[in-house]
N, C-alpha and C positions, 0 to 999 in steps of 0.2 A: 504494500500500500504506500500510497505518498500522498504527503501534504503540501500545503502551500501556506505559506504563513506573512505576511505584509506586516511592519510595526514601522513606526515612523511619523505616522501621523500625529496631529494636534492644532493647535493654535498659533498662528504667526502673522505679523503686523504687515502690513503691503512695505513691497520691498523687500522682505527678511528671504530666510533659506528653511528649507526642509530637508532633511533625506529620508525617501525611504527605501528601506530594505523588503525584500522577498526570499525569504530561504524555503528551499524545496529537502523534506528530510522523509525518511524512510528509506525504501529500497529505489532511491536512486543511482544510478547510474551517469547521469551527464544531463543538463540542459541544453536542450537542443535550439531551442530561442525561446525567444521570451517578449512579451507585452506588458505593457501599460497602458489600462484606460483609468478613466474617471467618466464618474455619473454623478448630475448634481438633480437636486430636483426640479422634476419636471422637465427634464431633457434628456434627451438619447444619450448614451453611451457614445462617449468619445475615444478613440485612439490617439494616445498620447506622442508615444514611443515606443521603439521596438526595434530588438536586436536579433535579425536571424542567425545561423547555421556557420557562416562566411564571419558574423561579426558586422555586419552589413545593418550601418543603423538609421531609421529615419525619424523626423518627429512630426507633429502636425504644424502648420502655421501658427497656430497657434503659442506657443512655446517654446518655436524654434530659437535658438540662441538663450533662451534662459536655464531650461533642463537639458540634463547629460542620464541617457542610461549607460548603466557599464556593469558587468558580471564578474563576480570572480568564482572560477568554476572548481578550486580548488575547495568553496568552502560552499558550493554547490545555492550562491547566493545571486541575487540581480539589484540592481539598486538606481532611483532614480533621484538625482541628485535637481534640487528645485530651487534655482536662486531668481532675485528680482520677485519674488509672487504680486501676485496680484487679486484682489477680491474675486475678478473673476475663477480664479483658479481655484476657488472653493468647490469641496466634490468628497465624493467618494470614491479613493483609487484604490483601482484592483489589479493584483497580477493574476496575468495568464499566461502556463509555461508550455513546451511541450517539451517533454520530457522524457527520456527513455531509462526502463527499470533496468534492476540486477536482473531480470530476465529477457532484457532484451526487445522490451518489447515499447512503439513508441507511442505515446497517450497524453488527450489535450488536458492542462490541468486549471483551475481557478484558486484564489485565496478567496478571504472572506469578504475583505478590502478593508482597510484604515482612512478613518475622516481627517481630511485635511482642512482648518476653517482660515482664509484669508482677512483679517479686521483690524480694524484701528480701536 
């Protein structure tokens, strides 16, 4: 089995930073890429950023040049680093990994997601 786990979130003044992390534990084997959305109320599920296969990363316009996702796969973790925020950037973000097990086998995974609140 594997999890997905998000912590990072919280409360940050516009302008400030956040990180969050996504560690994937259990019988992992490797991430194979990995996503970042956020959903805030009353709107769709956005695609943030995301890191395929290659390491091949892209973000939305929205966030481009403020956020950096980057993994370290040794600790079998993903992390989206969030500087400059902005009220809008209030949400709830979630990872999605796909991930392949100690058996080999490759499966799309979700965290629960961690609230990030943007405010003065």
């Amino acid at each position: 089995q594997v999890q997905l786990v998000e912590s990072g979130g919280g409360l940050a003044q516009p302008g400030g930073s956040l990180t969050l992390s996504c560690v994937a534990s259990g019988s992992v084997f490797a991430i194979k890429a990995a996503n970042w959305y956020r959903q805030a109320p009353g709107k769709e599920r956005e695609l943030v950023a995301s890191i395929n296969v290659r390491s091949i990363i892209n973000y939305s316009d929205s966030v481009k040049g403020r956020f950096t996702i980057s993994r370290d796969s040794a600790k079998n973790t993903v992390y989206l680093q969030m500087n400059n925020l902005k009220t809008e950037d209030t949400a709830v973000y979630l990872c999605n990994a796909q991930i392949v097990t100690t058996q080999f086998q490759t499966s799309d995974y979700w965290g629960q997601g961690t609230q990030v609140t943007v405010s003065s």
